[in-house]
C-alpha positions in Angstrom: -22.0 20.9 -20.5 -24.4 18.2 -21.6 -21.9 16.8 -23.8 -20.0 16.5 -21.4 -21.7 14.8 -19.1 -23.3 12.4 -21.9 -20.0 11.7 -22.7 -19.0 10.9 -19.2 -21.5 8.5 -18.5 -20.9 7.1 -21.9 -17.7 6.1 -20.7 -18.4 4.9 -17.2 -20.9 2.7 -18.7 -17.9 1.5 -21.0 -16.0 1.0 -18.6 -18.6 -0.9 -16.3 -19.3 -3.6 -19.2 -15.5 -3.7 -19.9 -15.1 -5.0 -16.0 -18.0 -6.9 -15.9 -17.2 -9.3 -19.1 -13.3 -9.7 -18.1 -14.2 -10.5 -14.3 -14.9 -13.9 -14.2 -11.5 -14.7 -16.5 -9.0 -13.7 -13.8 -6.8 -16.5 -13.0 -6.3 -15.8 -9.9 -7.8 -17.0 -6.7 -7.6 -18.3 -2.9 -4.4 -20.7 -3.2 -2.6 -19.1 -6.1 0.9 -18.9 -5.4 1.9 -15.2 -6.9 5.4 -15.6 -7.0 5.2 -18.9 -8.9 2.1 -17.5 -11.2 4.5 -14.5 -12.3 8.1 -16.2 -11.8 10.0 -13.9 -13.7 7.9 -10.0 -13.0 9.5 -7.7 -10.5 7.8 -4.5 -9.6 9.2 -1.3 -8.9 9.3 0.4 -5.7 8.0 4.0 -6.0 10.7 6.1 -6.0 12.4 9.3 -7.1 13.9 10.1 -10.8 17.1 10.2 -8.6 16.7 7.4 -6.8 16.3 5.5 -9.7 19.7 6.4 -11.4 21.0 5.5 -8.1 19.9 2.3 -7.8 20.4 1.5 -11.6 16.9 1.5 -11.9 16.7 -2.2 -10.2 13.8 -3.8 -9.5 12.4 -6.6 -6.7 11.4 -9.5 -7.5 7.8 -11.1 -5.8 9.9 -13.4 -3.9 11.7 -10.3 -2.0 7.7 -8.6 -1.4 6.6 -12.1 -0.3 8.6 -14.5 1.3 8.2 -15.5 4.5 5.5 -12.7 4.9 2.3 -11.6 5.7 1.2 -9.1 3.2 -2.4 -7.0 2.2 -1.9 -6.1 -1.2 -4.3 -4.0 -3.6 -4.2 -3.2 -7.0 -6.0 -0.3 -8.6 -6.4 1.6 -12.3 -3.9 4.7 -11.4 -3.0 6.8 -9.8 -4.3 10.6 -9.8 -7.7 9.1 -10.7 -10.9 9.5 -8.4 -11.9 6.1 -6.8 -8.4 5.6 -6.4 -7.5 8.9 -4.3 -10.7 9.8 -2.5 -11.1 6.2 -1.5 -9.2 3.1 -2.4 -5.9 4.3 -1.0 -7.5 6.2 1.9 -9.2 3.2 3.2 -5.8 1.3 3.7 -3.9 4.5 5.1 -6.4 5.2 7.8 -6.5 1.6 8.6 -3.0 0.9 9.1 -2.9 0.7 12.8 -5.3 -2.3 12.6 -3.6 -4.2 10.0 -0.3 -3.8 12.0 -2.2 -5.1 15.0 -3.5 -8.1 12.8 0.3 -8.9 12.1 0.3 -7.7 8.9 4.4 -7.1 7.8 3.2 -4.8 4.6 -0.1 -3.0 2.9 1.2 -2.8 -0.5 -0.3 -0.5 -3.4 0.2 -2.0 -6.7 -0.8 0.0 -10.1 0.5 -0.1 -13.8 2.0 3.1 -13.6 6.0 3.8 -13.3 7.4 4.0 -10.1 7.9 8.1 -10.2 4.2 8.1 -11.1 3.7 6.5 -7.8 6.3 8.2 -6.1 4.7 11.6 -6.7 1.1 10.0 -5.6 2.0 8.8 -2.8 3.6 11.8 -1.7 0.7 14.0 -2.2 -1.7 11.5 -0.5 0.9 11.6 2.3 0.9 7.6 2.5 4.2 6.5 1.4 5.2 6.4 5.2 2.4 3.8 5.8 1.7 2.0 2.6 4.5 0.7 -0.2 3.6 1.7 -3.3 5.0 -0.6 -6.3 4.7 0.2 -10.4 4.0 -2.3 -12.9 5.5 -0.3 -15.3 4.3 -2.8 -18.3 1.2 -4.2 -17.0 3.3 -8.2 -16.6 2.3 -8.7 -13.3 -1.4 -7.9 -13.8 -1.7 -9.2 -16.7 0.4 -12.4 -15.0 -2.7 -12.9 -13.2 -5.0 -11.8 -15.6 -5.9 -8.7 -13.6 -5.4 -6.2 -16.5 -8.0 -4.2 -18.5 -8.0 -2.0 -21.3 -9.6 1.5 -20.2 -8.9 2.9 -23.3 -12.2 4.7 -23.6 -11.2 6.5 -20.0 -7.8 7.4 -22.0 -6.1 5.0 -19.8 -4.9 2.4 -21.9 -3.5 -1.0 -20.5 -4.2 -0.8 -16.5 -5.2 -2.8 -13.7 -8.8 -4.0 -11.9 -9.6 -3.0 -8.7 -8.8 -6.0 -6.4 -7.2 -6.6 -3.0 -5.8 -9.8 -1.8 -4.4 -11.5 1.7 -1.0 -13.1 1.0 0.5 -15.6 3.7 4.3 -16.5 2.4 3.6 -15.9 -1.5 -0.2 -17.6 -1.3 -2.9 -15.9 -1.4 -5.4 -16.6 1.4 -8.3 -13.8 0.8 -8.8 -12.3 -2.9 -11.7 -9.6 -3.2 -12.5 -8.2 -7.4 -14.8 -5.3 -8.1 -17.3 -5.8 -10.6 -16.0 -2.8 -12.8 -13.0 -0.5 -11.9 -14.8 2.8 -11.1 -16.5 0.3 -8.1 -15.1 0.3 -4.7 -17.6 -2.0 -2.8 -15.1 -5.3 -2.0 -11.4 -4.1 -2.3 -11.3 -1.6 0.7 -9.3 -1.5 3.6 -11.9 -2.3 6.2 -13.3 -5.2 3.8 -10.4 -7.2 4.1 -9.8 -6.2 7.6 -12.7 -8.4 8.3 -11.6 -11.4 6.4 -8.1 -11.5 7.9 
C-alpha cells in the first residue's frame, strides 16, 4: 500500500515537472488563427464503431468546427481519467445554459484519444447531448499548437495539456493553460465563462 502510494506521488510529481517545463513553449496564444496554425489536421467527431464504417471513417476539417463561429473549446489528457471526469468535463456540461446565453454556437471537448474512445465517455458522463466531443486520434492537432505532452510515466503516452480557449471565427480570443495536467485551476467552465 505504501508502494503504492510512493509510487503515485512519484508520478504526479512527474507529471507536474513534465507540465511545468513544456508550458511556456506552446505556440499558441490570443490571435492565433487555429485553422491556419493546423491547415491540414481534421478531428474526429466522437462516434460509434458503426458510425464510423458508415461514414467511411471521414473526418472534419477546423474550418467546418470554426468558421463563421463562436466556439469554447477545451482540450484535456483523456478520457476515463480523474481531473478529466470528476471535473474538467463537468464544469462545461453544467454550464451549458450560460454559454448558450453568452452566444456560444459550440463547447467542444478535444482529447488525443479515438473518436470511439470519446464516444463511449461521453456517453457515460451523459454529455454528448450538450458538449461535442472530437479525437485527435494522432496527437497533429495538439501537437499543431504545441499543446502535446508525453505522460508516459502516468502510462499515457503522447496526450494533450489541459487548456481551454475562446474562438471567434477560427481566432482565438481567450486561451487559459494549467501549469501541469493533473491541475484544474484555469481551464474550467466557469473560468472562461468570465472572460467571454
Amino acid at each position: 500500500m505504501a508502494y503504492a502510494i510512493l509510487k503515485r506521488t512519484s508520478i504526479t510529481k512527474s507529471i507536474a515537472g513534465i507540465g511545468n517545463s513544456i508550458r511556456a513553449y506552446a505556440s499558441v496564444a490570443v490571435g492565433t488563427d487555429l485553422v491556419s496554425a493546423a491547415p491540414s489536421v481534421a478531428l474526429q467527431k466522437a462516434r460509434s464503431w458503426d458510425e464510423g464504417v458508415s461514414s467511411g471513417f471521414s473526418t472534419t476539417p477546423l474550418k467546418d468546427i470554426f468558421k463563421d463561429k463562436k466556439v469554447v473549446i477545451f482540450g484535456l489528457p483523456g478520457a476515463y481519467t480523474g481531473v478529466c471526469s470528476q471535473q474538467h468535463v463537468p464544469s462545461y456540461k453544467n454550464n451549458i445554459d450560460k454559454f448558450k446565453t453568452k452566444g456560444i454556437d459550440s463547447v467542444i471537448c478535444v482529447a488525443v484519444n479515438d473518436p470511439y474512445v470519446l464516444n463511449g465517455w461521453a456517453e457515460k458522463l451523459e454529455a454528448k447531448d450538450t458538449i461535442e466531443f472530437y479525437g485527435d486520434f494522432d496527437g497533429s492537432f495538439h501537437k499543431s499548437l504545441d499543446l502535446g505532452i508525453d505522460l508516459s510515466a502516468a502510462l499515457l503516452g503522447p496526450r494533450s495539456h489541459r487548456w481551454s480557449a475562446y474562438v471567434v471565427d477560427g481566432k482565438v480570443k481567450v486561451f487559459n493553460l494549467e501549469k501541469a495536467p493533473s491541475e484544474f485551476k484555469v481551464s474550467g467552465g466557469e473560468v472562461i465563462l468570465d472572460q467571454i
